[in-house]
C-alpha positions as CSV (number, residue, x, y, z in Angstrom):
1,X,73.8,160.4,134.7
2,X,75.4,160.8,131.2
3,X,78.9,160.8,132.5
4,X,78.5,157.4,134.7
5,X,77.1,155.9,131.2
6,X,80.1,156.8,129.6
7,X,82.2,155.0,132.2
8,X,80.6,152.1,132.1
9,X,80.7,152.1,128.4
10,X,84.5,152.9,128.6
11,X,84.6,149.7,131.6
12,X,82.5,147.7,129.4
13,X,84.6,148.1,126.2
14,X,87.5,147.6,127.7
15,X,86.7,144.4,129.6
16,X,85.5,143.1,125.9
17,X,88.7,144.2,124.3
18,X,91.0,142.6,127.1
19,X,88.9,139.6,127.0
20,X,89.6,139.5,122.5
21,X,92.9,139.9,123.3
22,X,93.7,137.1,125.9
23,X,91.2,134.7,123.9
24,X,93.5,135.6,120.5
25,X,96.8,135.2,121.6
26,X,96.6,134.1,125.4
27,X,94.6,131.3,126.2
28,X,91.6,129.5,124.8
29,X,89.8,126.1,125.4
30,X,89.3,123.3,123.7
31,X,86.9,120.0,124.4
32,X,88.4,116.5,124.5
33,X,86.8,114.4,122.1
34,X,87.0,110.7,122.4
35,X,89.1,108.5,124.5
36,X,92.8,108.7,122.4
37,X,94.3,110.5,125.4
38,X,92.7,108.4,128.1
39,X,94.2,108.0,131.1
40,X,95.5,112.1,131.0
41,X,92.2,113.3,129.2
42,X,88.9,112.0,129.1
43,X,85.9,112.6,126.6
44,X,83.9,115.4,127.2
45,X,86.6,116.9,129.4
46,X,87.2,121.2,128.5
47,X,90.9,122.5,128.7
48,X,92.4,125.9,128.5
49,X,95.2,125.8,126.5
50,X,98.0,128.0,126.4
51,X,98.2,129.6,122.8
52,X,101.1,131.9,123.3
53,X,103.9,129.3,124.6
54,X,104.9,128.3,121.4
55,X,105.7,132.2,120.6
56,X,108.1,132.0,122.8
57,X,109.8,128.2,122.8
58,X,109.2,125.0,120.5
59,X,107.1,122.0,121.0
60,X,108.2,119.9,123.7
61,X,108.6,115.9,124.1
62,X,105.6,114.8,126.4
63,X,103.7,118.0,125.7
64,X,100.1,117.4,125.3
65,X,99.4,119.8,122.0
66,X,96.4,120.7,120.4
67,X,96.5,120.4,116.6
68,X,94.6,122.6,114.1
69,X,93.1,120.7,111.0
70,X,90.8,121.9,108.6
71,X,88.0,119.7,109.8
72,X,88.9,119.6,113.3
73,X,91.3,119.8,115.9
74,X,92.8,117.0,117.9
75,X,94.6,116.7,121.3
76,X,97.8,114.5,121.1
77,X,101.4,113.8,123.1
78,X,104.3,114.9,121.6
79,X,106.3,111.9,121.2
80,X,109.4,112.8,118.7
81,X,110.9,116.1,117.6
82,X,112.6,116.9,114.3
83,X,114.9,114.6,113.0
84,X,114.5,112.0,115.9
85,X,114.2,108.5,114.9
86,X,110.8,106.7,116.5
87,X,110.6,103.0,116.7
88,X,108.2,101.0,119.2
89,X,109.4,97.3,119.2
90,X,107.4,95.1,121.5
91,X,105.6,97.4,123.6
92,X,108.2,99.7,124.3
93,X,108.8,103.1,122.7
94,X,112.5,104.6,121.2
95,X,113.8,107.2,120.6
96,X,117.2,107.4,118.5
97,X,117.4,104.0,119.2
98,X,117.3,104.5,123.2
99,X,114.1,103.2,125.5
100,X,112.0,106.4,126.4
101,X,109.5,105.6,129.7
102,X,106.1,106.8,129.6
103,X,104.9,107.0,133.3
104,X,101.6,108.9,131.8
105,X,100.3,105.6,130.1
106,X,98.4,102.8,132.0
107,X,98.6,99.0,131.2
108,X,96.3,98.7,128.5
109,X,97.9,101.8,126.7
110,X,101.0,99.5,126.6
111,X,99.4,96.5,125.8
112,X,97.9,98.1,122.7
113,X,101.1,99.7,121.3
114,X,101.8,97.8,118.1
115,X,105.5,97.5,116.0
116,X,105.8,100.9,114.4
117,X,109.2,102.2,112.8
118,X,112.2,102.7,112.5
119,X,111.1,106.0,111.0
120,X,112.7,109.2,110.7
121,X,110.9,113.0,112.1
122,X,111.2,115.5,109.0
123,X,113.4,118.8,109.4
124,X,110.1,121.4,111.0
125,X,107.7,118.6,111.9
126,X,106.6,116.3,114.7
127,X,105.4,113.0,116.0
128,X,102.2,112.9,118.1
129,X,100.4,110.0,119.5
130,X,97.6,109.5,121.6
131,X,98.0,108.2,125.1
132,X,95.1,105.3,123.9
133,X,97.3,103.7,121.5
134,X,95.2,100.9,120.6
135,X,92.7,103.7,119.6
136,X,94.3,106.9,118.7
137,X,94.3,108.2,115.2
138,X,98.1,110.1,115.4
139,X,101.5,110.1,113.4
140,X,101.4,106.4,113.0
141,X,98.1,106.0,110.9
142,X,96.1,109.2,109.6
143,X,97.7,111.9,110.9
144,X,100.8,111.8,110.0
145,X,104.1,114.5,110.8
146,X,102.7,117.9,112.4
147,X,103.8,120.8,110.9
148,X,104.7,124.2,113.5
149,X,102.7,125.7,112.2
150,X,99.4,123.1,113.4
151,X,100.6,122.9,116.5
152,X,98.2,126.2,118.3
153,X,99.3,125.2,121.8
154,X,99.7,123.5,125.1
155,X,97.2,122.0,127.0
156,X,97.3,123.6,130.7
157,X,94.6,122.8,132.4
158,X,91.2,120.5,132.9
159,X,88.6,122.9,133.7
160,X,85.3,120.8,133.2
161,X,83.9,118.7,134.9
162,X,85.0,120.9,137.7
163,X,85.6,117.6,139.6
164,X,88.7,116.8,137.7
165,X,89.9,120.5,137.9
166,X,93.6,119.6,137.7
167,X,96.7,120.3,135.1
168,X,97.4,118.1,132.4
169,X,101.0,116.5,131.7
């Protein structure tokens, strides 16, 4: 009796440590709040994001990050990387000065991209917006550039509701 206690404890501990370790430095969720990254993400929606990729490999254009600020945490697009130039000009976004397509944004999304720019991405930082622009607080009013080191990883996948179980991009 004493022994199979002790290897449950052992099973038990174990399964708690694993479970510390993966949460720390693997993969953790996050919930969507709001609709700035509507049509990708809705409110309400849970993701696991991926907490290690950026160990490994930098922020990515069109990666869909999750930002760690004192009061809270947001979930934008990566839209420029360091030292690129963003400018959107009548509905259409650039990027050093050449048209970038956005396939993830709907109609409205475009409709409610204002004038922003010329302006240049610091050395180390980033440009995030929402996929919402009419409604997304990001780089271009309240955010601002996105150090490396607030970026604490990539959204993977939608795993609540279980009816939009999917991955994001």
């Amino acid at each position: 009796m004493g022994k199979e206690i002790w290897e449950w404890g052992k099973a038990i501990l174990i399964a708690i440590g694993l479970a510390f370790i993966i949460r720390t430095f693997g993969f953790a969720t996050s919930v969507v709040e709001g609709a700035s990254m509507y049509p990708a993400l809705e409110n309400g929606e849970r993701v696991i994001f991926n907490k290690a990729i950026y160990l490994f490999s930098e922020p990515d254009r069109g990666d869909i990050v999750i930002i760690q600020r004192p009061i809270k945490n947001y979930v934008k697009r990566v839209i420029g990387l360091p030292n690129d130039t963003i400018e959107v000009k009548d509905r259409v976004l650039y990027i050093n000065g050449v048209k970038h397509d956005q396939p993830y944004l709907d109609s409205d999304a475009i409709r409610g991209t204002g004038d922003f720019g010329p302006i240049q991405v610091p050395d180390g930082r980033y440009f995030v917006m929402g996929d919402n622009r009419s409604i997304s607080k990001d780089s271009r009013n309240g955010l601002g550039f996105i150090k490396d080191e607030e970026i604490i990883g990539r959204s993977e996948l939608i795993v609540f509701p279980f009816d939009e179980f999917s991955l994001t991009r």
